[in-house]
C-alpha positions, 0 to 999 in steps of 0.5 A: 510517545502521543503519535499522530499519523496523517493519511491523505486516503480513504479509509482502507485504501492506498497508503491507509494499510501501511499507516494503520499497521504502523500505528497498530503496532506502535500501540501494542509498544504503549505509545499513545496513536491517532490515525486520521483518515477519510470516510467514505460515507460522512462528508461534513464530520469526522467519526472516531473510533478505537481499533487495535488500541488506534484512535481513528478519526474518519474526517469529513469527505466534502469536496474530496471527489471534486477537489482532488484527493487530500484537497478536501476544504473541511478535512483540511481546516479540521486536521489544522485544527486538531493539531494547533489544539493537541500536543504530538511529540511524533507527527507522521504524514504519509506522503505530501498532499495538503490533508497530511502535509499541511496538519503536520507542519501547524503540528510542529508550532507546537513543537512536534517532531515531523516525519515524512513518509515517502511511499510514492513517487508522484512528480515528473515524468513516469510518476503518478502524476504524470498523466496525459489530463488533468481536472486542474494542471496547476495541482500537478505542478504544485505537487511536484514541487511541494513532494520535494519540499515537505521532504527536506523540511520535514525532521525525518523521512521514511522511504518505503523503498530503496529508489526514494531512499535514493532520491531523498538523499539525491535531493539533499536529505542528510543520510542520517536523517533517512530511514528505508523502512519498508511495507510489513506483513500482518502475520497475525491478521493474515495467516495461510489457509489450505485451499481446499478449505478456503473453497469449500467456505466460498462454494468455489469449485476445487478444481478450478484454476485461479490466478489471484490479484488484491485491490484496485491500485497499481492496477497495470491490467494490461499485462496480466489480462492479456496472458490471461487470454492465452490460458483457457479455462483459468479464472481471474479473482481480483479481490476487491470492490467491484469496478466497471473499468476492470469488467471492460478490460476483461470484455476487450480480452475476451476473459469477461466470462473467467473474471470473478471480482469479489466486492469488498473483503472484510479483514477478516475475511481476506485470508479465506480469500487469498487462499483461493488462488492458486497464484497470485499477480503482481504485474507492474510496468516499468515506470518511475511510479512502480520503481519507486513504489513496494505495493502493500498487496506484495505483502498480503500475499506473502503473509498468506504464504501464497506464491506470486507472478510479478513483473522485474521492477523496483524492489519487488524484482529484489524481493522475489530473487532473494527469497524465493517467492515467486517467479519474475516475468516480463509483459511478453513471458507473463502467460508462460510464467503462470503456466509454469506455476500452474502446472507445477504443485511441488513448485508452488508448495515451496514457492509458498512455503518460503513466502511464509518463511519471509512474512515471518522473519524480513518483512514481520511488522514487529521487527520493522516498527523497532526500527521505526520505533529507534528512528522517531527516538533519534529524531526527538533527540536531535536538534535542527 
C-alpha cells in the first residue's frame, strides 16, 4: 500500500509520536509511507527526509504561531498540493485541523481511502478547546463542528481510546467502520535501563529521590506540584524542552529549588533519562480532554519499565488497574501515593517489572498496527 499519514503538530510533539510509530512500523511491513509534519525551524519550504524507512516531510511553518496550529496558509496550500499530485490508497489525518483534514479530503479526488484518527477531544465543554480565551472565537466554533464532521465523512476512523470509540459511534459512525486502536510502546526504542547506571551517565547524585514527568503536554502541574510540596527533599524531573510557565508554577509552590527540567531529549537519549526517576507521573484532572485522551507519555514509561503515579481518569485508570502498573491517586492522595511508592523498593521493582511485561505484550506496537494494518485492508474493500 502508498500510505500518506497528515499530522497537523510540530515535528516530535503532540500526536507527531503516535503517527511516526504508525508509520514506522507499517514501513518495516513494506508498504510505501510518508508522514507530513511541521518544522520548527523552516517556515516557507518543506525538508524531506528518510527515517526508519518514513519519508517525512517537514512543511513550511509560516503562520502557524499566529494562526493557530494546523492553520498555517502555506503548509496548507502545499499538503493540498501534494496530494491532488500523488496517488495514496491509504490517507490517514491525525485529528481534524485543516492542515490534516483539508490534504486528506483533496487526496480522496484521487481516489484515497481516508481515515480519521480521533486522538483527542477537542469540542464542547472540558474539551481542549473549551478555554476561557481565544485569539479568534469563530476558530473554536468551527472546530467543533468540523471534529464531528471530518469523522463521519471520512472511510474509517481510528479511536485511540475507548470514550472516542464511544462517541464516534454516539455520533452515528456504523461500528464497522471504527477501530480503538490505542497508543504503542516503542520496545525496540525505549528499553529499561538500571538506575544506577543511568545516574552515573548524567552525574545525578545515586541517592537522590526523583519523581519523573515526559513533556509539556497535558501538563495539569497543579496536582502533581502541590504533593510535591509536601515531600521535602525529592526532586521533580520534567524531561523536556525548558518552559518558563512550569519554572513559575515550581516558584509559587515553593519547589523551584527541587526542579530539574531537562531541555530537549534526543530519542536516543530518553531511555538514560526515564531511568533516572524513580517514579514517574501522570496527574490528569478530571475533564472531557483527559478522559478522552490515552497520553502518549503513559507509554514511554511503561516501555522503560518505570512504575507510575496517575490520576483515576479515562483509560489510564483501566490501564494501571489491570496490569498493575502503578498506583492510581486522586488530587488530594497524590503526595501520599508518591510517598508510598518511595519508600517501598520491592513495590516499585514489581510495579516496574510488570510495566515492562505490559509494553511488551498489550501495548507492543507490532501487534497493534496488525490490527491497524487489517483495518485499512477492510476499509480498501469496502464500498460507500
Amino acid at each position: 500500500m502508498k500510505i500518506l499519514y497528515l499530522n497537523h503538530n510540530y515535528r516530535y510533539l503532540g500526536t507527531y509520536e503516535r503517527a511516526f510509530h504508525m508509520a514506522r512500523m507499517m514501513a518495516r511491513r513494506g508498504h510505501q509511507v510518508t508522514l507530513m509534519t511541521v518544522s520548527h525551524q523552516h517556515r516557507w519550504k518543506p525538508i524531506w527526509s528518510i527515517t526508519h524507512g518514513v519519508r517525512i516531510a517537514e512543511m513550511p511553518n509560516w503562520g502557524q504561531i499566529y494562526s493557530s496550529e494546523g492553520y498555517s496558509p502555506l503548509d496548507n496550500l502545499l499538503r493540498c498540493l501534494h496530494a491532488l499530485t500523488h496517488r495514496y490508497d491509504i490517507i490517514h489525518m491525525f485529528d481534524h485541523k485543516p492542515n490534516a483534514s483539508f490534504a486528506g479530503l483533496v487526496g480522496r479526488l484521487g481516489g484515497a481511502k481516508l481515515i480519521a484518527d480521533w486522538a483527542d477531544w477537542w469540542g464542547g465543554p472540558g474539551g481542549i478547546n473549551d478555554v476561557p480565551k481565544r485569539r479568534v472565537p469563530a476558530v473554536g466554533r468551527f472546530e467543533e463542528w468540523w471534529e464531528v464532521k471530518t469523522k463521519l465523512m471520512a472511510d474509517g476512523v481510528v479511536t485511540i481510546s475507548t470514550v472516542l470509540r464511544q462517541r464516534a459511534l454516539d455520533i452515528g459512525v456504523p461500528p464497522d467502520r471504527v477501530v480503538h486502536i490505542p497508543n504503542g510502546c516503542a520496545i525496540d526504542l525505549i528499553r529499561p535501563i538500571p538506575i544506577a547506571e543511568a545516574r552515573q551517565r548524567l552525574n545525578v547524585p545515586r541517592e537522590r529521590r526523583i519523581v519523573g514527568f515526559l513533556g509539556m503536554g497535558q501538563g495539569d502541574m497543579e496536582i502533581v506540584m502541590p504533593a510535591l510540596q509536601k515531600l521535602p527533599g525529592v526532586w521533580f524531573m520534567v524531561i523536556g524542552p525548558r518552559n518558563p510557565r512550569v519554572l513559575a508554577q515550581a516558584q509559587s509552590f515553593s519547589i523551584a529549588d527541587r526542579l530539574w527540567q531537562t531541555d530537549f531529549v534526543p530519542d536516543e537519549e530518553l531511555p538514560w533519562y526515564l531511568a533516572c526517576a524513580d517514579v514517574m507521573c501522570l496527574p490528569l484532572s478530571d475533564r472531557a480532554a483527559n478522559r478522552g485522551r490515552l497520553p502518549g507519555k503513559l507509554m514511554y514509561y511503561l516501555a522503560a519499565g518505570r512504575p507510575v503515579v496517575a490520576s483515576p481518569v479515562g483509560d489510564v485508570q483501566t490501564i494501571v488497574e489491570t496490569h498493575r502498573v502503578g498506583l492510581l491517586a486522586r488530587d488530594e492522595e497524590f503526595a501520599d501515593a508518591l510517598h508510598r511508592l518511595l519508600n517501598d523498593n520491592a513495590l516499585r521493582e514489581e510495579l516496574g517489572r510488570n510495566a515492562r511485561h505490559t509494553a511488551e505484550t498489550v501495548f507492543n506496537w507490532e501487534h497493534l498496527v496488525n490490527e491497524l494494518e487489517a483495518f485499512y485492508f477492510k476499509i480498501l474493500n469496502t464500498t460507500r
